[in-house]
C-alpha positions in Angstrom: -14.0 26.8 14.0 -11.2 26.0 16.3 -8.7 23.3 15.8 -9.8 21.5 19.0 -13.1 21.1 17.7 -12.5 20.2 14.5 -10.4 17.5 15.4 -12.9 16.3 17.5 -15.6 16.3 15.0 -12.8 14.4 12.6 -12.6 11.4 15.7 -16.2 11.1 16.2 -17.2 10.9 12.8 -17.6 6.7 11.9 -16.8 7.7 8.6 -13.1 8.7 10.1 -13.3 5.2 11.3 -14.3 3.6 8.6 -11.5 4.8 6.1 -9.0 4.5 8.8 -10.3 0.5 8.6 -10.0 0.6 4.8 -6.5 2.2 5.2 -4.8 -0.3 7.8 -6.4 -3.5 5.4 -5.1 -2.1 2.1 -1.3 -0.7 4.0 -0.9 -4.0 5.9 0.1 -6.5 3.1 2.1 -3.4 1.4 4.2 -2.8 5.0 4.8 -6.4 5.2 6.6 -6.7 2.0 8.7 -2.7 2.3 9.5 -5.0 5.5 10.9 -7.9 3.2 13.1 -5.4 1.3 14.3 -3.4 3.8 15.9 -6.0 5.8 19.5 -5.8 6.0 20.1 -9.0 4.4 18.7 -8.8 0.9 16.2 -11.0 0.3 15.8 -13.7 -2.7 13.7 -12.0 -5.4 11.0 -15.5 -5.0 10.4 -13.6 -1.7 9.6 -10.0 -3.0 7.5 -11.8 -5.7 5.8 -13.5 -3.3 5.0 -11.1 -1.1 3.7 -8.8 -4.4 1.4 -11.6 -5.3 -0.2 -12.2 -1.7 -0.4 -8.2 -1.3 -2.2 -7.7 -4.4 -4.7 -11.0 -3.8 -5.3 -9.8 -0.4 -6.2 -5.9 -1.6 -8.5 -8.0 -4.5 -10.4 -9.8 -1.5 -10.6 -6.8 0.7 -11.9 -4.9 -2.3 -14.7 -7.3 -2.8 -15.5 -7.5 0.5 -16.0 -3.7 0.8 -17.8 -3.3 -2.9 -20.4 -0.6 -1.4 -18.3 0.9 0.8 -15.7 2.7 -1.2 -15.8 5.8 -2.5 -13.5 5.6 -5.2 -13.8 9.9 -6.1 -13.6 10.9 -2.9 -10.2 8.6 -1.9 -9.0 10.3 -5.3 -9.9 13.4 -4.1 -7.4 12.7 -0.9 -5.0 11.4 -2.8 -4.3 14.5 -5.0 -4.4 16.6 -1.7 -1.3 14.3 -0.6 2.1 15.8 -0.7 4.6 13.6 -3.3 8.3 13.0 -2.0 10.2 13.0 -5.7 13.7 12.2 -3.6 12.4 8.8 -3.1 15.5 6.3 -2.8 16.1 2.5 -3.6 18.7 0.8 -1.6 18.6 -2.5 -3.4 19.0 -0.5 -7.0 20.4 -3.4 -8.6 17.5 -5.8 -7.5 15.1 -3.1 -8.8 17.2 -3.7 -12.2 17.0 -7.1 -12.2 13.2 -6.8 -12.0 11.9 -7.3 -15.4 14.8 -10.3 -16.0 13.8 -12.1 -13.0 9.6 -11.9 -14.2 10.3 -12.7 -17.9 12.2 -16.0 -16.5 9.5 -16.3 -14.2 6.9 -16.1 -17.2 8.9 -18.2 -19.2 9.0 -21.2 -16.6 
């Protein structure tokens, strides 16, 4: 089959739109927050927190909200076809670090 085809099968298929939905719902919060760290002022560590907890309460409400409508072995399936950057780099290393300090104290409160 040629590629124009294909493609155009791909974009007229409301499944394509449907995952592309899912997608842009669970990448939003997570963009927001790599937005956060990646300023060029580092940001308090009550911010990054913050912005963990709301990402994961808003993927925990959009997951309800779409109970029937994932297909949890075939997004695994897409997932293992993705290719994995290993050269990943952190440019706030030392707040990384300071992770599991700043959440025990956290805890501890």
């Amino acid at each position: 089959m040629a590629k124009g085809k294909e493609a155009m099968q791909i974009v007229l298929d409301d499944k394509f739109w449907n995952n592309s939905l899912i997608l842009v719902r669970i990448t939003g919060p997570l963009i927001r927050l790599l937005r956060v760290c990646d300023a060029d002022e580092k940001p308090s560590m009550g911010y990054v927190y913050e912005g963990m907890q709301r990402a994961i309460e808003e993927f925990w409400v959009m997951e309800e909200e779409l109970a029937g409508e994932l297909d949890y072995e075939e997004l695994e399936a897409g997932l293992e076809e993705l290719p994995v950057d290993d050269d990943i780099e952190c440019s706030n290393s030392q707040q990384v670090q300071d992770v599991p300090q700043s959440a025990s104290y956290n805890v501890l409160e």
